[in-house]
VEXBAKOL-538017 format. One record per residue (C-alpha): residue number from 1; chain; x, y, z. Coordinates in pm, 1 decimal, decimal comma. Example, Ala and Ser with C-alpha at 12.3 -4.5 7.8 and 13.67 -1.06 7.14 Angstrom:
2
 pos unit       px       py       pz
   1    A   1230,0   -450,0    780,0
   2    A   1367,0   -106,0    714,0
END
This chain:
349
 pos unit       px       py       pz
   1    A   -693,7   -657,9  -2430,4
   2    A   -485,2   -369,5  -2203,5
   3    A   -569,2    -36,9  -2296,1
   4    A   -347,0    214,9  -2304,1
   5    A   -523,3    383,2  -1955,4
   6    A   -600,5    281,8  -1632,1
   7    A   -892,1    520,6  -1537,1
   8    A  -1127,3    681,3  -1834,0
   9    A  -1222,2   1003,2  -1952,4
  10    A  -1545,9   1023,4  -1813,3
  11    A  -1500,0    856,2  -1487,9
  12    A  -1729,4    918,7  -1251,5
  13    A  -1765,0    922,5   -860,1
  14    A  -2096,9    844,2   -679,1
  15    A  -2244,4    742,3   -370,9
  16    A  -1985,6    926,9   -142,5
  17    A  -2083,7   1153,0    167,5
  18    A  -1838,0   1317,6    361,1
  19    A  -1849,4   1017,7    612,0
  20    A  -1821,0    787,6    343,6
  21    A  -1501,2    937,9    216,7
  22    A  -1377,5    993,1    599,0
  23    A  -1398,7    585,3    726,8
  24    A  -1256,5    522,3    418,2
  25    A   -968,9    739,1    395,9
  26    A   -918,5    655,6    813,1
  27    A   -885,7    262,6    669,1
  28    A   -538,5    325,7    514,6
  29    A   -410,9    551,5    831,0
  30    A   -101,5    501,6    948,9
  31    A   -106,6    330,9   1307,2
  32    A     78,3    154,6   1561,5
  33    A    -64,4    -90,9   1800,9
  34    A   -326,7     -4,3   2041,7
  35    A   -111,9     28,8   2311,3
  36    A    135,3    258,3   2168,1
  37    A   -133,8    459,0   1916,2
  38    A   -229,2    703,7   2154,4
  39    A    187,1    840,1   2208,2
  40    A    310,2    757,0   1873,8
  41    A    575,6   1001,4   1729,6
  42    A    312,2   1179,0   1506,1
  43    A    353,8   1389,9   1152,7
  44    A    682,4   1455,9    948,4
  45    A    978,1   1653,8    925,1
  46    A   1045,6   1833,1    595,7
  47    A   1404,6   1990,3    576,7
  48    A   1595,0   2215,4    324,5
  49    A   1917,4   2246,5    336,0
  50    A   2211,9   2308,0     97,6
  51    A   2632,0   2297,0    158,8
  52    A   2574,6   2137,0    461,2
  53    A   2402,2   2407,8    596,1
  54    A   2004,3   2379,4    725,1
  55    A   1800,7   2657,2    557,3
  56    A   1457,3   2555,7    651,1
  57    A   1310,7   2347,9    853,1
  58    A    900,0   2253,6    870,9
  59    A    675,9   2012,2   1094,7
  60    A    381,6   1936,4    937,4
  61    A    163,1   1961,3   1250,2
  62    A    376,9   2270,8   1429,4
  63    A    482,5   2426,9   1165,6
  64    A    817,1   2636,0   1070,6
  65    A   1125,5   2556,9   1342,0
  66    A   1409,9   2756,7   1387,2
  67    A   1674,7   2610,5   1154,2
  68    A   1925,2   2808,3   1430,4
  69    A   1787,7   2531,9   1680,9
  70    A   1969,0   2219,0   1498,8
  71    A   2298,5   2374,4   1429,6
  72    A   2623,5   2296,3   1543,2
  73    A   2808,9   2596,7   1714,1
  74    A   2959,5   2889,3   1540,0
  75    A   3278,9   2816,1   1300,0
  76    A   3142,9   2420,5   1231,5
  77    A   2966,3   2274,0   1003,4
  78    A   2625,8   2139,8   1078,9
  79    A   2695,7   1744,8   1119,3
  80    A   2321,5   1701,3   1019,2
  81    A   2297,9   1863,7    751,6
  82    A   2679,3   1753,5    616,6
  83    A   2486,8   1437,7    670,4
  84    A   2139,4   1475,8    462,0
  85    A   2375,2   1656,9    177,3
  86    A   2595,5   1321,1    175,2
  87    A   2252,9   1106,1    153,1
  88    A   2245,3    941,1    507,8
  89    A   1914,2    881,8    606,7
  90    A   2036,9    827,3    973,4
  91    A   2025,5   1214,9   1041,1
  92    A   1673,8   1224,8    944,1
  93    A   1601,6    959,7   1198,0
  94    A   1788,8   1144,6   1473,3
  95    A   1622,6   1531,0   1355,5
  96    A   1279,8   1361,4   1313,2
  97    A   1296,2   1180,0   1676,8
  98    A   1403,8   1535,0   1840,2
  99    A   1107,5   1678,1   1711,1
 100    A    848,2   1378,4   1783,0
 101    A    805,4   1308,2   1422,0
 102    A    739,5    969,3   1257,5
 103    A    891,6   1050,8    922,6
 104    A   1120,4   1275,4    774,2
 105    A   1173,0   1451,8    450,7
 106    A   1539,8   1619,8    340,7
 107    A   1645,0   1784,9      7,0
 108    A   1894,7   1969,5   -108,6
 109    A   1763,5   2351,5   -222,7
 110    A   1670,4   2325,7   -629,5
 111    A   1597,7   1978,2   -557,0
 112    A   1189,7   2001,3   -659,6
 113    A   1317,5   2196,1   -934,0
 114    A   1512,1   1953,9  -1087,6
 115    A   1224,2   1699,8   -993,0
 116    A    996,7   1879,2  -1283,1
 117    A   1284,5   1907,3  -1500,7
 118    A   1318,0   1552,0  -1525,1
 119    A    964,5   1529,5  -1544,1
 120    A    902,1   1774,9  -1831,1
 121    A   1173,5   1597,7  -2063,4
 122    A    992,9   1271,0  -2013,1
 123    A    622,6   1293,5  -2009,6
 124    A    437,6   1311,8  -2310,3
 125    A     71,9   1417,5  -2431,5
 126    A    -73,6   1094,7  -2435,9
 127    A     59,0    984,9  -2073,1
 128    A   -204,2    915,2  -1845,3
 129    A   -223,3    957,0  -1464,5
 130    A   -106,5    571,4  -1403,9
 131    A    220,3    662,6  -1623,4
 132    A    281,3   1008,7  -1498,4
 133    A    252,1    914,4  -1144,5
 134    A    472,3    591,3  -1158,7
 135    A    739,4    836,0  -1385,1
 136    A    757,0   1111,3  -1037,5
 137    A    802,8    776,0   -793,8
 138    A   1050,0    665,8  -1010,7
 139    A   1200,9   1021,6  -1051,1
 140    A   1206,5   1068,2   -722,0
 141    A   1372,5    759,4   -620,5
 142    A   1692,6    853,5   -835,6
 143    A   1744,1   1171,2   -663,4
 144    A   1707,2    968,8   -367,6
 145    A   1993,5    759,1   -511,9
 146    A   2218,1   1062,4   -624,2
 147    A   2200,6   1203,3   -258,1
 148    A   1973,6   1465,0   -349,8
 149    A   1649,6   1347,8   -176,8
 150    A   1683,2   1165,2    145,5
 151    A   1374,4   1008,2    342,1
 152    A   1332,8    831,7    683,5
 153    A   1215,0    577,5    702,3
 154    A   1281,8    402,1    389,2
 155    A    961,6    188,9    382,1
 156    A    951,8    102,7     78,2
 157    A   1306,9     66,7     28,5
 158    A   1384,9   -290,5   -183,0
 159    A    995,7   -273,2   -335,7
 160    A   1035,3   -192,9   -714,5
 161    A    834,2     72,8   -913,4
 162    A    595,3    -67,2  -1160,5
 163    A    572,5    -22,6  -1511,3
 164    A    236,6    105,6  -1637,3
 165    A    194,7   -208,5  -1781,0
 166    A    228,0   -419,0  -1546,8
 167    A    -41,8   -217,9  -1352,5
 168    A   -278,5   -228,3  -1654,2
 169    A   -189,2   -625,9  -1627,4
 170    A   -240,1   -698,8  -1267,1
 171    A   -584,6   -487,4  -1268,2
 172    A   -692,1   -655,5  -1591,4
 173    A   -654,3  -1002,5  -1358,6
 174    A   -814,8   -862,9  -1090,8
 175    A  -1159,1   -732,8  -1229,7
 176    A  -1225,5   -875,3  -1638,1
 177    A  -1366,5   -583,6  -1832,3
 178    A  -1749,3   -533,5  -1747,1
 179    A  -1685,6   -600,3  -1455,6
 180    A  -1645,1   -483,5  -1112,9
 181    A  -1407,9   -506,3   -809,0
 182    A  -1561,6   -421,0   -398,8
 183    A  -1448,5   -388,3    -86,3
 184    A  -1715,2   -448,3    195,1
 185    A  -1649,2   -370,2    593,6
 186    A  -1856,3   -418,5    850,3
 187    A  -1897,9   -291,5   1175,3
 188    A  -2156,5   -281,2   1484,1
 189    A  -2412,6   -536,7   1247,0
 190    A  -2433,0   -250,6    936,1
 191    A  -2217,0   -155,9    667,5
 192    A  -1917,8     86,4    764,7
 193    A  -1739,7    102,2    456,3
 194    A  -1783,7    -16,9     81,1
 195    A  -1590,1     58,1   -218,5
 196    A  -1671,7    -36,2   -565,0
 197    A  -1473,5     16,5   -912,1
 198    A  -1580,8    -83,3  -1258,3
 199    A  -1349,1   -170,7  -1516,2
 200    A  -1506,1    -78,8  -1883,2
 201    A  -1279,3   -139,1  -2236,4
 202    A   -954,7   -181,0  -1993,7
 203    A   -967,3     93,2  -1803,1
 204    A  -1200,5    180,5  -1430,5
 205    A  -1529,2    403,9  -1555,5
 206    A  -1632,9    442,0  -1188,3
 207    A  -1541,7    438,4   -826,8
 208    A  -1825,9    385,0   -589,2
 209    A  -1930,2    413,4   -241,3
 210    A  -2203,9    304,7      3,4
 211    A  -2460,2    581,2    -12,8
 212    A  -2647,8    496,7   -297,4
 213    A  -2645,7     93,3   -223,8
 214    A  -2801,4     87,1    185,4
 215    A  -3209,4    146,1     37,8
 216    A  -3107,8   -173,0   -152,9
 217    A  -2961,8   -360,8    120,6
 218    A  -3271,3   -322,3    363,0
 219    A  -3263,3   -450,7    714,5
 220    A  -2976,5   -668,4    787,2
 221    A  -2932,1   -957,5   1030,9
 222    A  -2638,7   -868,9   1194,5
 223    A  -2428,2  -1142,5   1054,8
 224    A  -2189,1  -1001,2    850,6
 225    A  -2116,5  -1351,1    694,8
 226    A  -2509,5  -1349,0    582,6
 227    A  -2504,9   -990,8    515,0
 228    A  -2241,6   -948,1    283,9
 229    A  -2442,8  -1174,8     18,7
 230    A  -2701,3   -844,5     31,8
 231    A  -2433,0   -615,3    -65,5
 232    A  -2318,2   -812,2   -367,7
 233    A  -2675,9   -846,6   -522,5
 234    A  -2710,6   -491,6   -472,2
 235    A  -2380,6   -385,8   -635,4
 236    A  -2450,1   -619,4   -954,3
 237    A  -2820,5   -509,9   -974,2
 238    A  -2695,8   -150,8   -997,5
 239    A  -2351,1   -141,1  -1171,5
 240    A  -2191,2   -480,0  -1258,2
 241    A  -2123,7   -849,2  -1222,2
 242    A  -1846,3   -816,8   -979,1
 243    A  -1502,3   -968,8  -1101,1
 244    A  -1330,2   -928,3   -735,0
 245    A  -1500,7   -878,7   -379,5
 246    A  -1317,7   -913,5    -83,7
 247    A  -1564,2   -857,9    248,2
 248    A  -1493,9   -885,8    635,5
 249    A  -1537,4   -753,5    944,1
 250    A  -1388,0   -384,0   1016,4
 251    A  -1149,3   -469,6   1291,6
 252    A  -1060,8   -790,2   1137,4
 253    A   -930,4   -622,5    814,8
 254    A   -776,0   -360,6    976,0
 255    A   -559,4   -590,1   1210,4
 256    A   -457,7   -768,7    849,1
 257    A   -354,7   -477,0    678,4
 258    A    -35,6   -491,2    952,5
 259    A    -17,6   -857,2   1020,0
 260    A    324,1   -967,6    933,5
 261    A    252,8  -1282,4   1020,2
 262    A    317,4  -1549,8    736,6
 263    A     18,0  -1691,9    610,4
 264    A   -231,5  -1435,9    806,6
 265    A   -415,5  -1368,6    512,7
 266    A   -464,0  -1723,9    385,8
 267    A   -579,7  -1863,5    741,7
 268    A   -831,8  -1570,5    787,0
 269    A  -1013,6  -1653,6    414,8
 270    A   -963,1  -2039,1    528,2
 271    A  -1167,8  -1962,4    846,7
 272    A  -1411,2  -1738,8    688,0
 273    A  -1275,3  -1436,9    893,7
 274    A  -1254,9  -1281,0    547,2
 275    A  -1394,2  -1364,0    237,7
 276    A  -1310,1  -1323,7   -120,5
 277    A  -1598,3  -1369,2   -384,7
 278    A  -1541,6  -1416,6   -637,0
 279    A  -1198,9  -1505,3   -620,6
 280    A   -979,1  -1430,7   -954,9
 281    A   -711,8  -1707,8  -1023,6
 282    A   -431,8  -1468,5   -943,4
 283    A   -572,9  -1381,3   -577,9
 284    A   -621,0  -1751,5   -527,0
 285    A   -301,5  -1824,8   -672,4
 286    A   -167,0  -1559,3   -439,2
 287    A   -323,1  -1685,5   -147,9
 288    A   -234,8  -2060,9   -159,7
 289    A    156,0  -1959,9   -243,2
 290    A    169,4  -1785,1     25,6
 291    A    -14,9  -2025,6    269,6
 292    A    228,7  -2310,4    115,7
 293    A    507,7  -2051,9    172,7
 294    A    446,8  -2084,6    522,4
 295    A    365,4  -2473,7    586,8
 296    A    698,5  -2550,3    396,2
 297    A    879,8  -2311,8    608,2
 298    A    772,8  -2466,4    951,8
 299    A    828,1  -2834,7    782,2
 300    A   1171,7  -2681,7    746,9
 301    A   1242,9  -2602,5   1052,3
 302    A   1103,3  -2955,2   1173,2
 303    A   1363,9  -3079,8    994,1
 304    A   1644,0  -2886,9   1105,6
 305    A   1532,8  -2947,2   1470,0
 306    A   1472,7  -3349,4   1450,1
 307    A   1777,1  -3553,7   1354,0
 308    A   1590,5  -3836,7   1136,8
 309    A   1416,0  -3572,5    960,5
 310    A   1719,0  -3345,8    838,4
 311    A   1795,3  -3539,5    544,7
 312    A   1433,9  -3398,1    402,4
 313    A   1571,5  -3046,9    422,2
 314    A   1726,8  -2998,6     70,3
 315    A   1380,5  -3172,9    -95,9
 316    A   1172,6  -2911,6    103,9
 317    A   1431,9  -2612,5    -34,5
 318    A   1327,7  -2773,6   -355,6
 319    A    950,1  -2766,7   -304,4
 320    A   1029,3  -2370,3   -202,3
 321    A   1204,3  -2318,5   -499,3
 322    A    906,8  -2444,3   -730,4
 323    A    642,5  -2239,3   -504,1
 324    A    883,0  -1901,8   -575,8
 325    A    874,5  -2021,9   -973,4
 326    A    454,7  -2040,3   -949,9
 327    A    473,3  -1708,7   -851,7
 328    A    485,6  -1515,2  -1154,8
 329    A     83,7  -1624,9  -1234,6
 330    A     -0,2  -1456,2   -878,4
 331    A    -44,9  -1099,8   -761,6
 332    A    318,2  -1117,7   -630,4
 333    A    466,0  -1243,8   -930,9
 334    A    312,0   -958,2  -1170,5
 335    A    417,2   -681,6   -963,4
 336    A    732,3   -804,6   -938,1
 337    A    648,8   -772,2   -535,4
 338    A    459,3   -875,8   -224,8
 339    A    130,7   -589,0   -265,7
 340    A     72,0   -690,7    163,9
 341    A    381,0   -655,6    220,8
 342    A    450,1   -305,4     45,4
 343    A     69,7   -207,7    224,0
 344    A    181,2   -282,5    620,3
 345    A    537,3   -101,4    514,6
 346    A    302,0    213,0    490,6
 347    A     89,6    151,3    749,7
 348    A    224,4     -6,0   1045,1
 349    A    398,8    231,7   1335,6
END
């Protein structure tokens, strides 16, 4: 049964040094490729501006900027700022790339104001954080369509906000009640990062990490493969059966989270370069659409490219078209979009 919250009264957090909580926190960094990391365009650009006129301008990492510097000459009207009033991300791109920034942030003066406004009529006493949190995204994003907010890069432009129940659903398919949910990296032959969650009556009781579980895991081979069978016996000895685990090697994972690749994820649990145990029916699901996503899309283009072979074309759009339909029992399916897909929109440079 859903309950009505996501994370409970009482939750608690445990097992977290400040190490901990840094190589986790550094897992879902932005980054660009190796090559390009070390000269990426680096923090944001937050403007305020109103009647097309820029009234403040703010790098996160330099701090305030003249507003002076980015305006047209005396008698016209800033063309940037004309342009962030009118809702055209495109001089955010062009402001954010004069100043070395990888993001930028415009609104129209008031415009926070009117964010709480909107947010005061709607929210009630019983909301909880899942439900207050989606109800600012989704605030947010209609200022963004009114012209009032404007962001570049529109990452997650096309991905649609989530109701709270469909979050309750997906994480109630994820990790059963009772149970829990990990994440285990390795690095160098020990354990770099772990995260566990329980789920109790419906709704996460705890959030874990590594500290308390390494006097359990004792001296490890160096085989991450072997290793990670350790860390599950010591996570259900000291908080639950685990619903969901999904363990791997730390550069491995972190050259997944912006593999854009089809089918990267599927061939790297086929290969054991990651693996998922247990595996819930709607990450398996998840995995094998996607990994028949991308067989049928090369058999396609076989057939387009050999002559005898093009009259199979419309049965393999057919075979596509059933895939898309199996969908809605996956991860994909109950968000209403692709979770990997919305994660290397945020992360990858």
């Amino acid at each position: 049964m859903l309950r009505a919250t996501v994370l409970t009264a009482d939750i608690r957090f445990e097992g977290w040094t400040t190490e901990d909580w840094t190589r986790f926190l550094r897992l879902w960094q932005p980054r660009a490729t190796p090559e390009c990391e070390g000269t990426r365009p680096r923090g944001g650009i937050i403007v305020v501006h109103e009647d097309g006129q820029t009234l403040k301008l703010l790098h996160t990492r330099h701090g305030r900027i003249d507003p002076a510097s980015t305006l047209a000459p005396p008698g016209q009207t800033d063309a940037r700022a004309l342009a962030l009033r009118t809702g055209q991300p495109s001089a955010l791109g062009q402001l954010a790339r004069a100043h070395n920034a990888s993001w930028a942030f415009g609104m129209r003066l008031g415009a926070l104001d009117e964010v709480m406004e909107r947010f005061g009529e709607r929210a009630r006493r019983g909301d909880d954080l899942t439900t207050q949190s989606l109800m600012l995204v989704g605030i947010v994003r209609e200022l963004i369509a009114e012209g009032v907010i404007a962001t570049w890069p529109q990452r997650l432009r096309g991905f649609p906000v989530p109701t709270p129940h469909v979050v309750r659903r997906t994480l109630d398919s994820v990790c059963p009640d009772g149970r829990a949910m990990a994440l285990g990296l390795f690095d160098g032959g020990g354990l770099h990062v772990a995260f566990i969650a329980r789920c109790r009556d419906g709704a996460l009781d705890l959030i874990a990490g590594p500290e308390d579980l390494r006097p359990a895991l004792g001296l490890l081979s160096g085989d991450w493969r072997r290793d990670y069978r350790h860390l599950v016996r010591a996570i259900e000895d000291r908080y639950a059966s685990l619903g969901f685990g999904c363990f791997a090697e730390l550069g491995r994972f972190r050259a997944l989270q912006t593999d854009s690749h089809p089918g990267a994820w599927t061939r790297a649990v086929a290969v054991r370069d990651v693996l998922i145990s247990p595996m819930p029916t709607a990450v398996g699901l998840a995995l094998g659409v996607d990994g028949v996503r991308y067989a049928l899309r090369g058999l396609r283009t076989l057939t387009e490219r050999i002559v005898p072979f093009a009259a199979l074309g419309p049965f393999v759009d057919g075979a596509r078209v059933r895939i898309a339909k199996a969908t809605g029992r996956d991860l994909h399916g109950m968000l209403g979009f692709d979770p990997l897909a919305a994660l290397r929109a945020l992360l990858k440079r």
